[in-house]
N, CA, C and O atoms as a CHARMM CRD file, in Angstrom:
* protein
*
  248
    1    1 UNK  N     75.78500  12.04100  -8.04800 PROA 1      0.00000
    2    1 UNK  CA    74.61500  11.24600  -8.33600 PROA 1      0.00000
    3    1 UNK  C     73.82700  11.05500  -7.04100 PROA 1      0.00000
    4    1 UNK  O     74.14900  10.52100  -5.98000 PROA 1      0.00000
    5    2 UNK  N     72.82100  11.58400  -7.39800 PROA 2      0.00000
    6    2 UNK  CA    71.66400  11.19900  -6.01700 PROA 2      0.00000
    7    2 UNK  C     70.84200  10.05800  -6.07100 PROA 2      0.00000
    8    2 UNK  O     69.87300  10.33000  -6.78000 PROA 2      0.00000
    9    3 UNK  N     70.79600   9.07800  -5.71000 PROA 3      0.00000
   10    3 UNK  CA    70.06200   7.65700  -5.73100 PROA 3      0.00000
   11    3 UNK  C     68.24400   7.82800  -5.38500 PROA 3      0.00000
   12    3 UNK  O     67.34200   7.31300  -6.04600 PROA 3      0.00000
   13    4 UNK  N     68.10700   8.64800  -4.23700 PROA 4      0.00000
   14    4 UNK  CA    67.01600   8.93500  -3.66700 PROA 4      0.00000
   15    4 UNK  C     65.58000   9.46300  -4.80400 PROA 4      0.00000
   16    4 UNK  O     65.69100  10.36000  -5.64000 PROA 4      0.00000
   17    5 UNK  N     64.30400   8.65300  -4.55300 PROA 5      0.00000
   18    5 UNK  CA    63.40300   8.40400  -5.11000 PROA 5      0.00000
   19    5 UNK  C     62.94800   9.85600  -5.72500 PROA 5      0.00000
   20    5 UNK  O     62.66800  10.05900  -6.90600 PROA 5      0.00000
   21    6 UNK  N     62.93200  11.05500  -4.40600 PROA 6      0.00000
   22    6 UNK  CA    62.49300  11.91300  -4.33100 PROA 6      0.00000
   23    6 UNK  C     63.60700  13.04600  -3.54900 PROA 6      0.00000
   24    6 UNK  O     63.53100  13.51800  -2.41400 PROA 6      0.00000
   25    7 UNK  N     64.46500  13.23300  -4.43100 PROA 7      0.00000
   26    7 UNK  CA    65.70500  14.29100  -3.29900 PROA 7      0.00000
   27    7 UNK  C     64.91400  15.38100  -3.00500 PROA 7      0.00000
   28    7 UNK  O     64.47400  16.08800  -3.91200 PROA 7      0.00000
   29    8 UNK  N     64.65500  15.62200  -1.71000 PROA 8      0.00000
   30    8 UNK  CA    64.69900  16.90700  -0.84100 PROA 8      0.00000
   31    8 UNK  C     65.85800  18.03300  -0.97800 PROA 8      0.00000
   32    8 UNK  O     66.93100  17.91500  -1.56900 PROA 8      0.00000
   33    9 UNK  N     65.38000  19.10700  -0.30500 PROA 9      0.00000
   34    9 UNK  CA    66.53800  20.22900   0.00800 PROA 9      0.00000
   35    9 UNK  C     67.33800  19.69800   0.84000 PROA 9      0.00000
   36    9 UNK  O     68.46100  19.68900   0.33700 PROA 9      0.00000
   37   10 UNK  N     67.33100  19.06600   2.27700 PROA 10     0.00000
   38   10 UNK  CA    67.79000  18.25200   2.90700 PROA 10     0.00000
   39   10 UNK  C     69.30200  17.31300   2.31400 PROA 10     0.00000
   40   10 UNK  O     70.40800  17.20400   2.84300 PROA 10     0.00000
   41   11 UNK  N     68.81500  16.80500   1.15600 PROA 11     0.00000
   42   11 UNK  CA    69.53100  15.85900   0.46800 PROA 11     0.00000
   43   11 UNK  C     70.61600  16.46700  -0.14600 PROA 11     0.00000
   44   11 UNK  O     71.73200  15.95400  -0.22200 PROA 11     0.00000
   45   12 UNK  N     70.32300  17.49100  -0.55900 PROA 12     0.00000
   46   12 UNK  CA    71.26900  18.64100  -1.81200 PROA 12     0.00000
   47   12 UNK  C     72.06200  18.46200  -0.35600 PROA 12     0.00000
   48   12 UNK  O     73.04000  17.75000  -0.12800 PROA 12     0.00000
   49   13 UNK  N     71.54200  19.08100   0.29300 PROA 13     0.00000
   50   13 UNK  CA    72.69200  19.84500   1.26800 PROA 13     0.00000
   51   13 UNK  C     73.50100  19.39200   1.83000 PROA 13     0.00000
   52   13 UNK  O     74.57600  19.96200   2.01800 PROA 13     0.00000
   53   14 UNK  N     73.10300  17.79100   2.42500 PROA 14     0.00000
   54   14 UNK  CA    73.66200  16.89900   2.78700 PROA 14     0.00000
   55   14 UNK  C     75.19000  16.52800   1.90000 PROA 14     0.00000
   56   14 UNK  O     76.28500  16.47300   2.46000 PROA 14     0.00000
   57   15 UNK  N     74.95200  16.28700   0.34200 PROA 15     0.00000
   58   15 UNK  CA    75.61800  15.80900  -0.64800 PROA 15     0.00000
   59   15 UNK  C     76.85200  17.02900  -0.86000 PROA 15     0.00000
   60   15 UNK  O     77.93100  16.72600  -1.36900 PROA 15     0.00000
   61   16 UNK  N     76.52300  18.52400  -0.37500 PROA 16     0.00000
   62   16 UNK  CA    76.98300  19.36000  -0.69700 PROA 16     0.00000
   63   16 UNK  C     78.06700  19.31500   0.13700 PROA 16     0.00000
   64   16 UNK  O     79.21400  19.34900  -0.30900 PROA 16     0.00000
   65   17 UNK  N     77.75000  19.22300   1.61300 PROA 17     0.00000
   66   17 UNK  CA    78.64300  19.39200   2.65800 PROA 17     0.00000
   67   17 UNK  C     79.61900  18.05100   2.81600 PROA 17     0.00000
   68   17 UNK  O     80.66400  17.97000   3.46100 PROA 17     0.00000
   69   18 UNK  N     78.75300  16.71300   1.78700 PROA 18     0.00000
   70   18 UNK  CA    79.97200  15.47400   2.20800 PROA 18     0.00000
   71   18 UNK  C     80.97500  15.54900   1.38200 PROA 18     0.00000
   72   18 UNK  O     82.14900  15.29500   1.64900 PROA 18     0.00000
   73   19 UNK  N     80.36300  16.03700  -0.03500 PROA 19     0.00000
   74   19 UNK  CA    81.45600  16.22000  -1.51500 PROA 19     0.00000
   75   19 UNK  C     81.98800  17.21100  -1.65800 PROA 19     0.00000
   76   19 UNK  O     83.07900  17.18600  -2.23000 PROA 19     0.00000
   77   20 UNK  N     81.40100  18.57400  -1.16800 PROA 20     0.00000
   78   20 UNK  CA    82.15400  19.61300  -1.11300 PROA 20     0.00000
   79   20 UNK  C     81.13100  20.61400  -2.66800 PROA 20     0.00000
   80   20 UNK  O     79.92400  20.58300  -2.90500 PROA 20     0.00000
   81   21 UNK  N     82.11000  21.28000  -3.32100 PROA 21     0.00000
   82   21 UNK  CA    80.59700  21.93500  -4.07700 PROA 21     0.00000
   83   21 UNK  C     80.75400  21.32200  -5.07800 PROA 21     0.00000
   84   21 UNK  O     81.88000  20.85600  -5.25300 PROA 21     0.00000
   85   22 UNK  N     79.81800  21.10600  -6.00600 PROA 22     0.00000
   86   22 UNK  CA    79.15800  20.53300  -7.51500 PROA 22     0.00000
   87   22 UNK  C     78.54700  21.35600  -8.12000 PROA 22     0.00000
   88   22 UNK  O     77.76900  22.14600  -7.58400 PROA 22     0.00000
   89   23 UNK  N     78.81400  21.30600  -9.42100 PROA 23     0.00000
   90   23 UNK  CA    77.84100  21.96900 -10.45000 PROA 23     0.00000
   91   23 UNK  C     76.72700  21.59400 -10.83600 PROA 23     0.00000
   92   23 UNK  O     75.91000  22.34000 -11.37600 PROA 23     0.00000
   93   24 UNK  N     76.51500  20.07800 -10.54500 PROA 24     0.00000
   94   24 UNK  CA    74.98900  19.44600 -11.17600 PROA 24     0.00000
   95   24 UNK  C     74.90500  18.50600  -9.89000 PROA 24     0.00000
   96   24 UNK  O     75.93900  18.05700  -9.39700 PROA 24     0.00000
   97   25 UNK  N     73.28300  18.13500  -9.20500 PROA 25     0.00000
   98   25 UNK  CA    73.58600  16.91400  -8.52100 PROA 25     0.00000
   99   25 UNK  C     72.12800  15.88000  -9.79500 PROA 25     0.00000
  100   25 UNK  O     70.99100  16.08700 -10.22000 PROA 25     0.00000
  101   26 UNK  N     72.86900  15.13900  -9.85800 PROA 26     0.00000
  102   26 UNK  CA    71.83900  13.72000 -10.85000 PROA 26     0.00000
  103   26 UNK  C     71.18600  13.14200  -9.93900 PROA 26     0.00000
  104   26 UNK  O     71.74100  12.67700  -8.94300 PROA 26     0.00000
  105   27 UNK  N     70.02800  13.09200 -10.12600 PROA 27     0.00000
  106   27 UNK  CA    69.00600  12.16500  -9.42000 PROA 27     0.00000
  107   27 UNK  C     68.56800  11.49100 -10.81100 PROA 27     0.00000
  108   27 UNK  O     68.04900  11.88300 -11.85600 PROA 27     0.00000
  109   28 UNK  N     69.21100   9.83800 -10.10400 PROA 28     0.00000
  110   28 UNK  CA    69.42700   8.74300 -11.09800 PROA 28     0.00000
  111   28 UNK  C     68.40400   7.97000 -10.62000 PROA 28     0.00000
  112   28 UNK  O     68.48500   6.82900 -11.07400 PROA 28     0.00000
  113   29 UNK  N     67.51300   8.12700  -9.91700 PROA 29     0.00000
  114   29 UNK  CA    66.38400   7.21500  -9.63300 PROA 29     0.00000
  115   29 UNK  C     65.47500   7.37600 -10.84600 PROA 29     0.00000
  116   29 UNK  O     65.04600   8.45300 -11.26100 PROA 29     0.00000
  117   30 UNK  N     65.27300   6.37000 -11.27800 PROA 30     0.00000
  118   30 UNK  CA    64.29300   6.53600 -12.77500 PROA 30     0.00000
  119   30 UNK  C     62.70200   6.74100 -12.46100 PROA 30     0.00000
  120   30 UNK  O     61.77100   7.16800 -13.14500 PROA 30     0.00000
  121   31 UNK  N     62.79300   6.28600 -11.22300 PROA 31     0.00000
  122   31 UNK  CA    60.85200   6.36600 -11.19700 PROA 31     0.00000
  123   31 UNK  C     60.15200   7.91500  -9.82700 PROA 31     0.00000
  124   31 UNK  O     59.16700   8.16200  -9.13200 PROA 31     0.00000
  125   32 UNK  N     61.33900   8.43700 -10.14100 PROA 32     0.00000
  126   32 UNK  CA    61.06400   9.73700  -8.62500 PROA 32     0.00000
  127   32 UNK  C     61.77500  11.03800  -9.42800 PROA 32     0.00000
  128   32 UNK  O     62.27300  10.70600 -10.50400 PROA 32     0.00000
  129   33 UNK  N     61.87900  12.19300  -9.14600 PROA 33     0.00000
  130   33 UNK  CA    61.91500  13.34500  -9.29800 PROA 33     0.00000
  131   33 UNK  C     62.44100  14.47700  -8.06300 PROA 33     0.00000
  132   33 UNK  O     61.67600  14.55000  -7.10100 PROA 33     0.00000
  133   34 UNK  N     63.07900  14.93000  -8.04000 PROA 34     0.00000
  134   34 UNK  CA    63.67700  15.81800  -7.34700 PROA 34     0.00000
  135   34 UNK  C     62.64800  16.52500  -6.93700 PROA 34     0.00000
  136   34 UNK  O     61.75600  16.48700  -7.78500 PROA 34     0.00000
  137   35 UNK  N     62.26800  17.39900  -5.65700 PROA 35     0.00000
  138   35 UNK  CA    61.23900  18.13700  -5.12900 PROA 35     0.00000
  139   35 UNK  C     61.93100  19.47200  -5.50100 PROA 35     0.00000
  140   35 UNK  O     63.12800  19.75900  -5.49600 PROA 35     0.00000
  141   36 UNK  N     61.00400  20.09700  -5.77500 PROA 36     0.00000
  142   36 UNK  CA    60.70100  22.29300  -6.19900 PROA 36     0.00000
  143   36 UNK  C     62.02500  22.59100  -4.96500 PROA 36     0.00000
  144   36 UNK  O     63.03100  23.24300  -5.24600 PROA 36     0.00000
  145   37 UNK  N     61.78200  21.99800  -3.64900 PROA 37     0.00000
  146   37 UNK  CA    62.60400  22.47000  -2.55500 PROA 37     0.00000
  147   37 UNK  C     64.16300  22.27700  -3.02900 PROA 37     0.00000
  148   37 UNK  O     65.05700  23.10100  -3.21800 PROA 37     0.00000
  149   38 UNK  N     64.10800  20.49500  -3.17200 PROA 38     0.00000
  150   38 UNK  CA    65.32200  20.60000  -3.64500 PROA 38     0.00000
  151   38 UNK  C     66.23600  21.30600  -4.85900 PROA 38     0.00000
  152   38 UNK  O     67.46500  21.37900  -4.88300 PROA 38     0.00000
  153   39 UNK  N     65.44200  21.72400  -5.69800 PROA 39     0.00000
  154   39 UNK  CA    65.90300  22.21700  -6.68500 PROA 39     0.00000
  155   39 UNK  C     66.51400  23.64200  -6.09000 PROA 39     0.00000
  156   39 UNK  O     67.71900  23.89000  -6.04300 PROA 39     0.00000
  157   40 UNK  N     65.75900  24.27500  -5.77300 PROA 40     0.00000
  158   40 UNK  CA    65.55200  25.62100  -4.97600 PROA 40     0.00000
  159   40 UNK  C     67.03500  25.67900  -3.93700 PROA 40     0.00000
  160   40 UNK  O     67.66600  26.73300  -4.01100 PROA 40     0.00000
  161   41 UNK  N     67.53800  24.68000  -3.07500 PROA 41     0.00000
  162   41 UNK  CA    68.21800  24.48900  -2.53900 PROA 41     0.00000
  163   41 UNK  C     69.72300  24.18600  -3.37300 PROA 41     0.00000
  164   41 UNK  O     70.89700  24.40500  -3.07400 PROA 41     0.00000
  165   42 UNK  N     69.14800  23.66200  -4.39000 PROA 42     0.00000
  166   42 UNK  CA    70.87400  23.41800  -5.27300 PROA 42     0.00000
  167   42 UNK  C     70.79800  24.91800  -6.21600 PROA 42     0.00000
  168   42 UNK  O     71.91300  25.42900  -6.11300 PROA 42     0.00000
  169   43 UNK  N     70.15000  25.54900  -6.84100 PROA 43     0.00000
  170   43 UNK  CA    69.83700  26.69100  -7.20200 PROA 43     0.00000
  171   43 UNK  C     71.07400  28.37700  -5.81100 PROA 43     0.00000
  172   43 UNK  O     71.89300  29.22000  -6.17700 PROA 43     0.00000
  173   44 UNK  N     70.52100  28.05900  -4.39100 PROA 44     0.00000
  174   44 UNK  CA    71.35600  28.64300  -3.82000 PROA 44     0.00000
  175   44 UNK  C     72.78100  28.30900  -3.40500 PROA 44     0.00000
  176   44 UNK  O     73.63700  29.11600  -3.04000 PROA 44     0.00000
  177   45 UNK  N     72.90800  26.84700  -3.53100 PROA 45     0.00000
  178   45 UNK  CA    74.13400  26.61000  -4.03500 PROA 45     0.00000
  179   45 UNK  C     75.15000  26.89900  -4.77100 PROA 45     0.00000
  180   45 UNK  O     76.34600  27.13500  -4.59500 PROA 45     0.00000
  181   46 UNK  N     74.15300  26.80500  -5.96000 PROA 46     0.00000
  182   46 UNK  CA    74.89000  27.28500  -7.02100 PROA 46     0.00000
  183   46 UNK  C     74.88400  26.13300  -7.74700 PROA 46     0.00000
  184   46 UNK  O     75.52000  26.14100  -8.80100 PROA 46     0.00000
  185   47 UNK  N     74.33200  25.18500  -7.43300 PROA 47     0.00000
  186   47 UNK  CA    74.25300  23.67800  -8.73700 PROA 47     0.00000
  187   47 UNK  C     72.92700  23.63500  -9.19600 PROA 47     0.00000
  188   47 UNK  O     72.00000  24.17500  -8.59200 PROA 47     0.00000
  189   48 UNK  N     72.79800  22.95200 -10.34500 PROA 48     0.00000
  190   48 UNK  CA    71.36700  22.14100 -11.04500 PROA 48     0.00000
  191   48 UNK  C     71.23500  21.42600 -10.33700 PROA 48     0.00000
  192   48 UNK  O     72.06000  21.11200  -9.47900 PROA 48     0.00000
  193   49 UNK  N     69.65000  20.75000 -10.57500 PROA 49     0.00000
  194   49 UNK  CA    69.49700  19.16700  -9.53900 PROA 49     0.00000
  195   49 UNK  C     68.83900  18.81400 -10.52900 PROA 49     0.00000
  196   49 UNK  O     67.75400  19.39100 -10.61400 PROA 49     0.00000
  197   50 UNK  N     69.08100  18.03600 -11.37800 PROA 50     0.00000
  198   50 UNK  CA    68.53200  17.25500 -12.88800 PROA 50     0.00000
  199   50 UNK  C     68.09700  15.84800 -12.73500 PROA 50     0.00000
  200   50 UNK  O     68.48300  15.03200 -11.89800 PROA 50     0.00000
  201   51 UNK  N     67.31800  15.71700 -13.58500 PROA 51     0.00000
  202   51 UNK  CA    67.05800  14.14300 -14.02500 PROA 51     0.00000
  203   51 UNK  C     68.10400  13.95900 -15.23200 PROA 51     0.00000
  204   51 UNK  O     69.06800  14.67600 -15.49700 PROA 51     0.00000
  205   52 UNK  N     67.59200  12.65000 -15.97800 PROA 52     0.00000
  206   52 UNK  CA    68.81100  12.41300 -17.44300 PROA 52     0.00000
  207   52 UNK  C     68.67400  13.42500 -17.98500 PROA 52     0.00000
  208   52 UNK  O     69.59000  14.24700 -18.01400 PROA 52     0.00000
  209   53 UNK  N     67.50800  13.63700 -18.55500 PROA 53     0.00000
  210   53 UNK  CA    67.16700  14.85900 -19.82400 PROA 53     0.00000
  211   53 UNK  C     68.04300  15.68400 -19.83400 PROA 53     0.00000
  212   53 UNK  O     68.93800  16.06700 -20.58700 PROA 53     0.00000
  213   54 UNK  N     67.38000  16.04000 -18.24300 PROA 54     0.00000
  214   54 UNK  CA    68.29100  17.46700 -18.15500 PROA 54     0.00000
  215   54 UNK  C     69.56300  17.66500 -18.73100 PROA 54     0.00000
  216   54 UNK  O     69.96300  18.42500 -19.61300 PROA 54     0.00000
  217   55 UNK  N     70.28500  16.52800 -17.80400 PROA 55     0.00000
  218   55 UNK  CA    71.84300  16.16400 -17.64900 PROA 55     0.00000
  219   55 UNK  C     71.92700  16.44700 -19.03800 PROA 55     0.00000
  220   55 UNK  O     72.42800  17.48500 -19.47000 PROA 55     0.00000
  221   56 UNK  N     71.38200  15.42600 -19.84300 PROA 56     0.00000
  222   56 UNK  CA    71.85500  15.60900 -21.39700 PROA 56     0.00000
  223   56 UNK  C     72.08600  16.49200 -22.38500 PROA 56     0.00000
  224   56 UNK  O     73.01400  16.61400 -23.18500 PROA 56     0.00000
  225   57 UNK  N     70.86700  17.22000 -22.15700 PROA 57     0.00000
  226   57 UNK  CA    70.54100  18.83400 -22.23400 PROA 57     0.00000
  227   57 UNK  C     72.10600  19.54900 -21.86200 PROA 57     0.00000
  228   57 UNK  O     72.79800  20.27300 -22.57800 PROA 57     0.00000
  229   58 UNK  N     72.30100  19.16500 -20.79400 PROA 58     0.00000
  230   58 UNK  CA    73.31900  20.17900 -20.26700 PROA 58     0.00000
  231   58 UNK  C     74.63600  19.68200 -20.71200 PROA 58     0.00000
  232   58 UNK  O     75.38900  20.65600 -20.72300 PROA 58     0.00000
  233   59 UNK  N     75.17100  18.77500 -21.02900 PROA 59     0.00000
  234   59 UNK  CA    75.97800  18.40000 -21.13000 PROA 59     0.00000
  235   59 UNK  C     76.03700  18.55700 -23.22400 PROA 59     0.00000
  236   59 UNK  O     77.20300  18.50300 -23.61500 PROA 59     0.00000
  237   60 UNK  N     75.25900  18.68100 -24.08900 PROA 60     0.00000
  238   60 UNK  CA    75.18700  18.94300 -25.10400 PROA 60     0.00000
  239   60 UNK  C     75.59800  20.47000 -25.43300 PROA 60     0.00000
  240   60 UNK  O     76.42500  20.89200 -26.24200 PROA 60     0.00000
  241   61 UNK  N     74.62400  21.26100 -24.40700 PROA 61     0.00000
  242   61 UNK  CA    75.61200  22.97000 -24.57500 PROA 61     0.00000
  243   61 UNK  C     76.87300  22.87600 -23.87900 PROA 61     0.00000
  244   61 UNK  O     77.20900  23.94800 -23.37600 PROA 61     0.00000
  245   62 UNK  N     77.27100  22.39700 -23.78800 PROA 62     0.00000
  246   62 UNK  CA    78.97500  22.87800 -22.89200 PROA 62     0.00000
  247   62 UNK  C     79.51900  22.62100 -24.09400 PROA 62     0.00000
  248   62 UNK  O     80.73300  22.74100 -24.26100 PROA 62     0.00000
């Protein structure tokens, strides 16, 4: 779960290297949105970077 208003690539990466790897990171801030970068950055990861929807979305196909 990412708290941050607006997660950066910065942020993914940060979260990546403290937790180790993830399949999804949640940005649970209700009034901000993940940046194109960050997405882009969990994308070469190898994770999503979602809002709820998403999450829900994703968690309905599994």
């Amino acid at each position: 779960m990412i708290m941050e208003y607006e997660p950066t690539a910065d942020a993914i990466r940060t979260f990546w290297d403290q937790f180790g790897s993830i399949d999804v990171a949640w940005n649970i801030n209700p009034n901000g949105s993940p940046t194109q970068q960050a997405i882009n950055a969990g994308q070469e990861l190898g994770c999503k970077v979602v809002k709820w929807e998403e999450l829900k979305q994703l968690m309905r196909n599994r």
